[in-house]
N, CA, C and O of each residue as an XYZ file, in Angstrom:
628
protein
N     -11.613    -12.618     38.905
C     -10.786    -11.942     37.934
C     -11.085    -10.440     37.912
O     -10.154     -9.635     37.953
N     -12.347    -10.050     37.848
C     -13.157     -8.895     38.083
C     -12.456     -8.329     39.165
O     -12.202     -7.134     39.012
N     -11.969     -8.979     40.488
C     -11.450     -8.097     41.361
C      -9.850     -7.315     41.292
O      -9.397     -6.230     41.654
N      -9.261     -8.673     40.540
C      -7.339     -8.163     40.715
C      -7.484     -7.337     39.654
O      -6.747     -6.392     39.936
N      -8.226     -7.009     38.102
C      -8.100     -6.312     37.461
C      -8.452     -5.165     38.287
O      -7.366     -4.657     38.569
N      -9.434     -4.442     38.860
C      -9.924     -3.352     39.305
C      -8.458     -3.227     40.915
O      -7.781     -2.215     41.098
N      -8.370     -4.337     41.670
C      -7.013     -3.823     42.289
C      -5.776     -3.404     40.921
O      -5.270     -2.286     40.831
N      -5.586     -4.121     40.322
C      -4.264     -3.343     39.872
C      -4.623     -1.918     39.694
O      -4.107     -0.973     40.290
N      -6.062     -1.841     38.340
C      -6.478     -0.421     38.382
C      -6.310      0.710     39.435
O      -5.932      1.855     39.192
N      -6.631      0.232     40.563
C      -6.584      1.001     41.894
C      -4.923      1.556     42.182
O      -4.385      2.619     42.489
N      -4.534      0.263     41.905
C      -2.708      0.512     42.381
C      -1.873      1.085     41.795
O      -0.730      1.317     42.191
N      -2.585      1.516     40.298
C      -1.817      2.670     39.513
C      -1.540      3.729     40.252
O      -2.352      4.375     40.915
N       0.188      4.013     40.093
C       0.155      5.387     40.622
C      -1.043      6.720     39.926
O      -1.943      6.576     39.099
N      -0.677      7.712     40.509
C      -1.995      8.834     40.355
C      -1.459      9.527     38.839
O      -2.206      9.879     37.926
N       0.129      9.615     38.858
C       0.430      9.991     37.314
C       0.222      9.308     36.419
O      -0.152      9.821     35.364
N       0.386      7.960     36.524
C      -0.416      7.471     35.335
C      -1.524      7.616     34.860
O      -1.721      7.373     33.670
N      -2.612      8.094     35.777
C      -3.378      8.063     35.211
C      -4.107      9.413     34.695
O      -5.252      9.413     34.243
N      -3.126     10.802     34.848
C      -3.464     11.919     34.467
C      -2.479     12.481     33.555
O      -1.301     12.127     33.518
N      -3.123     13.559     32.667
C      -2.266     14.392     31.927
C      -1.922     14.782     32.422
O      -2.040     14.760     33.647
N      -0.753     15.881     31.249
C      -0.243     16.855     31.775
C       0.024     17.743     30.114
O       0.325     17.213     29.044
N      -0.190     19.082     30.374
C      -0.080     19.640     29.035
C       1.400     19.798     28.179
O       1.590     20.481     27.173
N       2.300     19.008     28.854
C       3.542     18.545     28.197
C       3.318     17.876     26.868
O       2.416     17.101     26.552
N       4.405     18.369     26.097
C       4.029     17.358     24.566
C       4.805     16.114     24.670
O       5.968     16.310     25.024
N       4.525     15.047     24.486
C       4.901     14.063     24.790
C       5.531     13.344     23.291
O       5.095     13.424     22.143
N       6.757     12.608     23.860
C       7.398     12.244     22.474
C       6.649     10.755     22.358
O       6.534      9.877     23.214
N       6.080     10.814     20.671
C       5.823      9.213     20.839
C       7.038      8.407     20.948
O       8.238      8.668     21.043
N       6.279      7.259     20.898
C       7.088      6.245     20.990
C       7.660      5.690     20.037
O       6.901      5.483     19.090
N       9.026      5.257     19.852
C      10.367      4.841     18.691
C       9.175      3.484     17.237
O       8.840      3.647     16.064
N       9.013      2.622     17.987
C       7.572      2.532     17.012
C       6.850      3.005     16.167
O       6.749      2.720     14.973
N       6.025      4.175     17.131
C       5.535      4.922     16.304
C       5.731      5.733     15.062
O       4.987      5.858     14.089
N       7.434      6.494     15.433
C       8.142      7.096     14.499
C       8.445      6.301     13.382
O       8.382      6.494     12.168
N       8.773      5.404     14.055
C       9.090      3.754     12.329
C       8.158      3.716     12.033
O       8.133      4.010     10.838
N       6.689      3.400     12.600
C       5.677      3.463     11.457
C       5.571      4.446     10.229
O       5.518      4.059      9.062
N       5.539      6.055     10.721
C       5.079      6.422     10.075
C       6.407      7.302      8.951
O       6.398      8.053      7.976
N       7.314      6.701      9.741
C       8.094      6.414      8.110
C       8.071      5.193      7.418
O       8.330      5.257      6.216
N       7.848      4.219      7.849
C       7.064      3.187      6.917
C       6.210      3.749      6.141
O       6.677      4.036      5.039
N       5.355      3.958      6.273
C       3.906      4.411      5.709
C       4.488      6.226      4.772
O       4.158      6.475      3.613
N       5.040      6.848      5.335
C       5.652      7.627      4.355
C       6.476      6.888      3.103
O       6.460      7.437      2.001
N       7.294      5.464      3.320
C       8.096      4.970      2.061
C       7.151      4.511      1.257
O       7.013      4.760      0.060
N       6.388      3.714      2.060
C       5.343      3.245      0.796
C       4.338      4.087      0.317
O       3.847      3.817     -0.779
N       3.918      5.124      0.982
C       3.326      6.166      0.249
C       3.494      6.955     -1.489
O       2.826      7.416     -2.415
N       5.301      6.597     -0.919
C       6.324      7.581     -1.749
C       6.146      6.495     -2.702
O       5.910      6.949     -3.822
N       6.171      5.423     -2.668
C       6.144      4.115     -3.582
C       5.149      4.300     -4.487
O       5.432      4.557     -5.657
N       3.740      4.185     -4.023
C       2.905      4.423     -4.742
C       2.925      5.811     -5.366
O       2.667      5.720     -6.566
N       3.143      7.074     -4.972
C       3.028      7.625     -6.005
C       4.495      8.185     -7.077
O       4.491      9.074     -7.928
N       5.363      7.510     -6.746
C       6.271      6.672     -7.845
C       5.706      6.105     -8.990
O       6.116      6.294    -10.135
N       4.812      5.446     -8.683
C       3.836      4.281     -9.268
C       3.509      5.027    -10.434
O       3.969      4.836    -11.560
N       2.520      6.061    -10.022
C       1.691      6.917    -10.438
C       2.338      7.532    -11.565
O       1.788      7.624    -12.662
N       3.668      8.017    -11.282
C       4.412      9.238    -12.213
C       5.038      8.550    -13.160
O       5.389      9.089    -14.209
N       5.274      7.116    -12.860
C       5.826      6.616    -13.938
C       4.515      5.886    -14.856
O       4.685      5.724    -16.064
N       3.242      5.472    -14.221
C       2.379      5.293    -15.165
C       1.749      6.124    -16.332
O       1.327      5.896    -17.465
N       1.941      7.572    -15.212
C       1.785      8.863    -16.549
C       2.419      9.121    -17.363
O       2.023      9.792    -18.316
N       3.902      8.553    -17.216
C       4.634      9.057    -18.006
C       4.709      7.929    -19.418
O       5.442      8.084    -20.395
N       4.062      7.170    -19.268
C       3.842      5.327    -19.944
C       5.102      4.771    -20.305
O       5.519      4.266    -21.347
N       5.910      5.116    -18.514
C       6.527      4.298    -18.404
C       6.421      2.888    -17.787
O       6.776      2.785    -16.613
N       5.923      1.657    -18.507
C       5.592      0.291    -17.756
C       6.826     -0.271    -16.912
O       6.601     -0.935    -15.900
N       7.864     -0.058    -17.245
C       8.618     -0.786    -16.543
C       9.174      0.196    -15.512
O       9.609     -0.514    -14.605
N       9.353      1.343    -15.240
C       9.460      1.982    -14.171
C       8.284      1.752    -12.911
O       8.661      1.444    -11.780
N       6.949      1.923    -13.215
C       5.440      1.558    -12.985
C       6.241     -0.044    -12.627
O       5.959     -0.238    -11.445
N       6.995     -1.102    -13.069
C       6.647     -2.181    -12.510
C       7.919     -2.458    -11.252
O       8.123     -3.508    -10.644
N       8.647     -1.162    -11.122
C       9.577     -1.693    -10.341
C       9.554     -1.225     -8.924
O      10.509     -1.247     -8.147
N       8.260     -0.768     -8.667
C       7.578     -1.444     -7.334
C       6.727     -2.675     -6.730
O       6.064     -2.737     -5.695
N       6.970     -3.610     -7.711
C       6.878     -4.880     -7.629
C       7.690     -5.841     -7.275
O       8.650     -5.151     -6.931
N       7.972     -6.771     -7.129
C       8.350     -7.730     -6.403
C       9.238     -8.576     -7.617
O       8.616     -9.562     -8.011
N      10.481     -8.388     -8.236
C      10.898     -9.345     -9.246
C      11.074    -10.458     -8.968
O      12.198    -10.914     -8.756
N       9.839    -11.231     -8.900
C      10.014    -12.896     -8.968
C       8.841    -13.424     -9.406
O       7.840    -12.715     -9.502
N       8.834    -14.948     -9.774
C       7.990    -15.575    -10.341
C       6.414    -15.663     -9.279
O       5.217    -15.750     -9.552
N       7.146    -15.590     -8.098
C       5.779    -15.671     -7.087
C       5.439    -14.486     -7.101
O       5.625    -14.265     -5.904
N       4.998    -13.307     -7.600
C       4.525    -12.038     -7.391
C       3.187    -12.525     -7.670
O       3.084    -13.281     -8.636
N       2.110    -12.228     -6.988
C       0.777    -12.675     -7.564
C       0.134    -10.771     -8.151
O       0.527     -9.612     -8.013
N      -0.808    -11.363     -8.691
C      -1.666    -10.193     -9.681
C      -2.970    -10.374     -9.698
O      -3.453    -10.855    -10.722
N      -3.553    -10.147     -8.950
C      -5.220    -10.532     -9.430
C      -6.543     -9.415     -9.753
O      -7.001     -8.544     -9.014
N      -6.865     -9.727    -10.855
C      -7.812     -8.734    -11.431
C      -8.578     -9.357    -12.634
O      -8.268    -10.155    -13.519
N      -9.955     -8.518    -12.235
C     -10.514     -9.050    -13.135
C     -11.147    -10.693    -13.325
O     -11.744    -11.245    -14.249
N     -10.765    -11.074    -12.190
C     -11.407    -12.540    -11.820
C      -9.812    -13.658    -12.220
O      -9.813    -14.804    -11.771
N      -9.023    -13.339    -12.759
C      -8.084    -13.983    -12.994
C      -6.748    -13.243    -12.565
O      -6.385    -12.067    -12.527
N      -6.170    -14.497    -12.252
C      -4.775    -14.801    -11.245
C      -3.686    -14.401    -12.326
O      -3.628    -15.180    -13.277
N      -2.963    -13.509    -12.346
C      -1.409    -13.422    -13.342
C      -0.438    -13.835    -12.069
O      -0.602    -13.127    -11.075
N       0.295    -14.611    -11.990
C       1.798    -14.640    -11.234
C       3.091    -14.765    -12.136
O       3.108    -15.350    -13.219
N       4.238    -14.097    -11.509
C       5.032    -13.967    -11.850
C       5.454    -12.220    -12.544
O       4.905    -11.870    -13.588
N       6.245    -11.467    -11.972
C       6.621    -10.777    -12.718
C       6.866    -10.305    -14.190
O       6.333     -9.326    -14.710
N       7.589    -10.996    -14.665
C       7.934    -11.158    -15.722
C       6.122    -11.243    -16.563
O       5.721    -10.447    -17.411
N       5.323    -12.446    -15.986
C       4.032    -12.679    -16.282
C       3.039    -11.151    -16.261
O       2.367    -10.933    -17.269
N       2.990    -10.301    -15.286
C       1.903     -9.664    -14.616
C       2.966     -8.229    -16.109
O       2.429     -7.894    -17.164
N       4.169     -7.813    -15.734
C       4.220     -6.696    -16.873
C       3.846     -7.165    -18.226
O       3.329     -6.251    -18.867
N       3.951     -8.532    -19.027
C       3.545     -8.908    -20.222
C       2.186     -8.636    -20.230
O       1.670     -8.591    -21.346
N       1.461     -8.439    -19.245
C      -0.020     -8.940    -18.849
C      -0.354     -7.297    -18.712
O      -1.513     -7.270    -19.126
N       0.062     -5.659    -18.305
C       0.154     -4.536    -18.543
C       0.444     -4.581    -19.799
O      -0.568     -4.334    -20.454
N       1.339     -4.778    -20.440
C       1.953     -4.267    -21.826
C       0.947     -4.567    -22.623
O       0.751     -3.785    -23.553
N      -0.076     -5.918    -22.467
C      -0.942     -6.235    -23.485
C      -2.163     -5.510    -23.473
O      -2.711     -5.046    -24.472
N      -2.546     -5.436    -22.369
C      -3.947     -4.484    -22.172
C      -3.600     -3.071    -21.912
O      -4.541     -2.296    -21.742
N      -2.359     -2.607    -21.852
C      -2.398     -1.130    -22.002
C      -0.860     -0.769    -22.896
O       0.269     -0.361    -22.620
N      -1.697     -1.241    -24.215
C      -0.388     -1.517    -24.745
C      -0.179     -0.186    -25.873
O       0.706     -0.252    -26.726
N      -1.255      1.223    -25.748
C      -0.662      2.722    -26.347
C      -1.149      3.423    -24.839
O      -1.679      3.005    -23.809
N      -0.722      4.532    -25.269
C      -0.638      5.961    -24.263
C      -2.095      6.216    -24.101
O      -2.320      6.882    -23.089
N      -2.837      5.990    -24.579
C      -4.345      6.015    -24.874
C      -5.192      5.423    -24.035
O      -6.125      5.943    -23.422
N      -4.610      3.626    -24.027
C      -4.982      3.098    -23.285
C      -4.775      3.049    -21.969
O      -5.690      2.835    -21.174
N      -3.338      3.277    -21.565
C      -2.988      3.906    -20.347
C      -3.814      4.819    -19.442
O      -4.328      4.611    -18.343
N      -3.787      5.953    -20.282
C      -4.510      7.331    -19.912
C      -3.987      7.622    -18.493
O      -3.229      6.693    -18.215
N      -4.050      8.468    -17.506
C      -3.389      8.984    -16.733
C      -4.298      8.473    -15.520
O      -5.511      8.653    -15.416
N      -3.359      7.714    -14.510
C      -3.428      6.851    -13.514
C      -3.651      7.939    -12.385
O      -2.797      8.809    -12.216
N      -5.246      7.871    -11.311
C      -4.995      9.024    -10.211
C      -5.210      7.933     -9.169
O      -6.200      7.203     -9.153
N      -4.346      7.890     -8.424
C      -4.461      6.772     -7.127
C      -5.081      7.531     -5.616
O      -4.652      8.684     -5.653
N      -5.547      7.421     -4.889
C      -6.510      8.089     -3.926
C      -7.186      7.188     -2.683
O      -7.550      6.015     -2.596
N      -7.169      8.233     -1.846
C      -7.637      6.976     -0.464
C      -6.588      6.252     -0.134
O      -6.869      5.057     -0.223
N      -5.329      6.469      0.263
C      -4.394      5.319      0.554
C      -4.514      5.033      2.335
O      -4.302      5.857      3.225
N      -4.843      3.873      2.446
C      -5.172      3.349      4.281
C      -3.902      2.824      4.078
O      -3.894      2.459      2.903
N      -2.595      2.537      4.692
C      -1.488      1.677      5.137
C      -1.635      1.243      6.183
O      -2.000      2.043      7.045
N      -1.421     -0.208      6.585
C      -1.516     -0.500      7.746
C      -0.032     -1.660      8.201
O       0.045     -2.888      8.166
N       0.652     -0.944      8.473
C       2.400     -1.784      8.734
C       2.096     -2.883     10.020
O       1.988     -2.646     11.223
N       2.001     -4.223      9.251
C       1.922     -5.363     10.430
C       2.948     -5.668     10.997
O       2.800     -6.048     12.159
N       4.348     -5.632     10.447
C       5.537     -6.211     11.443
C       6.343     -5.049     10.486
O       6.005     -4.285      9.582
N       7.666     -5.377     11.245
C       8.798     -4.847     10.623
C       9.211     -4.734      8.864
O       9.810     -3.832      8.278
N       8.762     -5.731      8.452
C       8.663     -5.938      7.296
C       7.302     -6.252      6.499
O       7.362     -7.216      5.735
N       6.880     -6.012      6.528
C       4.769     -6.430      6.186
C       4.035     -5.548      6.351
O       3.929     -4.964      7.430
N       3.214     -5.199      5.058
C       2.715     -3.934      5.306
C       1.553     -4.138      4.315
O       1.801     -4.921      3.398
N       0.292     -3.558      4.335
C      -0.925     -3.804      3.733
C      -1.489     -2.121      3.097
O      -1.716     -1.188      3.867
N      -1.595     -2.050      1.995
C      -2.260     -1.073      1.528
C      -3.392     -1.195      0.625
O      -3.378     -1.974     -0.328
N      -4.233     -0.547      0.868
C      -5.540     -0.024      0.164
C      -5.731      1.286      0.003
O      -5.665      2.266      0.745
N      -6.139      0.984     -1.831
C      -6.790      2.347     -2.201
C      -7.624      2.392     -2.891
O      -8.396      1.434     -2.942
N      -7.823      3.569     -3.745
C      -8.977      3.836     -4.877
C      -7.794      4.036     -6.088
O      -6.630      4.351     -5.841
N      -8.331      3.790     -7.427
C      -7.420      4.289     -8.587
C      -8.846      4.445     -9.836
O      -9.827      3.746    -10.092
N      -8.437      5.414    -10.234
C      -9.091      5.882    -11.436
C      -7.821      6.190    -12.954
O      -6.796      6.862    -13.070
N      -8.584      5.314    -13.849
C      -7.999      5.800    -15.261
C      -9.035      7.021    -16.059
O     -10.161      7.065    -16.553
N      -7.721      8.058    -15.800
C      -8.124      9.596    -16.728
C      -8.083      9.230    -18.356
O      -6.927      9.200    -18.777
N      -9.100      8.946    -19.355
C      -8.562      8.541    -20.620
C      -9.726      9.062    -21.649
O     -10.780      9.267    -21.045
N      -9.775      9.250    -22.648
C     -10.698     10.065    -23.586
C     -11.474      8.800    -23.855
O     -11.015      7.689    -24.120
N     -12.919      9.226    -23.722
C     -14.248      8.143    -24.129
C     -14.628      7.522    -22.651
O     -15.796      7.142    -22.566
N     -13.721      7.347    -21.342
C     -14.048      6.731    -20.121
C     -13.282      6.759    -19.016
O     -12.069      6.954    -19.107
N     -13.891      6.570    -17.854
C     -12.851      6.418    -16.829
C     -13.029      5.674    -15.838
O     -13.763      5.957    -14.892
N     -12.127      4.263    -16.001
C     -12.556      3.445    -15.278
C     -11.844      3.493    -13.879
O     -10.802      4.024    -13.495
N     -12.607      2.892    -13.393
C     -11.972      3.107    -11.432
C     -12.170      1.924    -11.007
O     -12.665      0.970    -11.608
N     -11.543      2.032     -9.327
C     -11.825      0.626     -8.740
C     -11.289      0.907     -7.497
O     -11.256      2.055     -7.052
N     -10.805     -0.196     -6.819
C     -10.265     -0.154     -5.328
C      -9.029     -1.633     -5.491
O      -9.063     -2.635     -6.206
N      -8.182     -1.220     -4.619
C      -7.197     -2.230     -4.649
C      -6.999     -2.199     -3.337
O      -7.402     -1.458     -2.440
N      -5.860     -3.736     -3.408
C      -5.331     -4.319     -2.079
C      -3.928     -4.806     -2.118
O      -3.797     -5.884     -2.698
N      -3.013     -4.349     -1.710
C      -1.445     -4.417     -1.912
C      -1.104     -5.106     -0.889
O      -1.510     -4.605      0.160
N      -0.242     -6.509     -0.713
C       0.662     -6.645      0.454
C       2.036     -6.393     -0.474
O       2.314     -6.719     -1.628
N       2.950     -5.477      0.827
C       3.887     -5.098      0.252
C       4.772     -6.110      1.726
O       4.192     -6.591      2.699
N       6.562     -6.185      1.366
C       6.903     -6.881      2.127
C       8.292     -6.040      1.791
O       8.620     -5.874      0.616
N       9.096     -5.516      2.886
C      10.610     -4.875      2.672
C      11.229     -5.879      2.897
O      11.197     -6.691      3.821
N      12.075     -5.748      1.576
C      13.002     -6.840      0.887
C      14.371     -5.994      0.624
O      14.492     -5.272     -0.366
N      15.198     -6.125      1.424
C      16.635     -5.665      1.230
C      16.402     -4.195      1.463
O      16.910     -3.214      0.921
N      15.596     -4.291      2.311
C      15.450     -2.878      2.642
C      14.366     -2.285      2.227
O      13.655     -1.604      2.966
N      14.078     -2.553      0.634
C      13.104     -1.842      0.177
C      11.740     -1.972      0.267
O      11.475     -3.168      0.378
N      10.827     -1.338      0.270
C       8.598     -2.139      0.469
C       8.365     -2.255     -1.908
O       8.275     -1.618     -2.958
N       8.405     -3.669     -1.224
C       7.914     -4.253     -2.657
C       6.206     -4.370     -2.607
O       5.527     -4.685     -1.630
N       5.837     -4.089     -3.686
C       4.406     -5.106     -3.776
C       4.529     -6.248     -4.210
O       4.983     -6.416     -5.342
N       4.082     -7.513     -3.262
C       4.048     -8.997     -3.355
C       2.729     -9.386     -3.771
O       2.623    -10.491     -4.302
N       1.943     -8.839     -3.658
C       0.479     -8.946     -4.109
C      -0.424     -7.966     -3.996
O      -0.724     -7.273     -3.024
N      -0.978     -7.988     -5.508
C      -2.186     -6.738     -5.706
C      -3.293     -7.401     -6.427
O      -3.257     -8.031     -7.484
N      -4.533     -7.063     -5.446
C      -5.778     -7.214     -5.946
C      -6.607     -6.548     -6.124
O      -7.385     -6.271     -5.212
N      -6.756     -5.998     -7.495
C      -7.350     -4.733     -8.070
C      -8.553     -4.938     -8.777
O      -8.781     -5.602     -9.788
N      -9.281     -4.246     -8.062
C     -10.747     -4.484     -8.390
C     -11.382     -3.236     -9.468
O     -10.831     -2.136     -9.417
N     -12.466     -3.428    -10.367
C     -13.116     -2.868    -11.160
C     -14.849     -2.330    -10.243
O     -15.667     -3.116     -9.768
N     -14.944     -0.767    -10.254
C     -15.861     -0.464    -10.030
C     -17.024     -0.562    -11.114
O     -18.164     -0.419    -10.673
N     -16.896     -0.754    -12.267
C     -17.413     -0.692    -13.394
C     -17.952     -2.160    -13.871
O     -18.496     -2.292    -14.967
């Protein structure tokens, strides 16, 4: 096996295997990725402006409206939409408690055409504390759009 790999190696033409200081266009892929990863970027900090603004239901409509949306934090499972904003409204249920959402560190990593994985950091700005953590988003484009289908948001604290 050791040998036909090192023949093919050999049988590469000579341009393949050298530069050239031409700028090279990536590849159609590539460009979809990283407008992928620009929409959901834009998503999350959507997220953000409507959490500052304590707007919850703007904040929830990068979520996934259905009963299977999972939510996990805090050691316990919320599913369902409808479930996971009742489940915001109760624990950040004044402007106070809210306090101003800074999201940070975003890694995207787009698995298929539609499937896409994000991680970050989030800190709550709020008078008396500021709690932080790290999360884990699968988002999935649904009619076009990158929903979050599942977030698992962890407490550094």
């Amino acid at each position: 096996m050791k040998h036909l790999i090192a023949a093919l190696v050999l049988s590469l033409p000579l341009a393949a295997c050298t530069t050239s200081g031409a700028v090279q266009t990536p590849p159609a892929a590539a460009v979809s990725s990283a407008a992928e990863v620009g929409a959901i970027t834009a998503l999350l900090e959507q997220q953000d402006e409507a959490w500052n603004r304590g707007d919850i239901d703007a904040f929830m409509d990068g979520y996934w409206r259905s009963p299977e949306l999972r939510f996990a934090s805090g050691g316990n499972v919320t599913r369902g939409w409808d479930e996971t904003n009742a489940r915001y409204r109760r624990v950040y249920a004044t402007s106070d408690l809210m306090g101003r959402l800074v999201t940070s560190d975003y890694e995207i990593v787009i698995l298929s055409p539609d499937a896409a994985i994000a991680h970050g950091a989030w800190l709550l700005e709020r008078a008396g504390d500021r709690p932080s953590g790290l999360y884990t988003l699968v988002l999935r484009k649904i009619d076009g759009e990158w929903l979050i289908v599942s977030d698992t948001t962890t407490s550094a604290d």
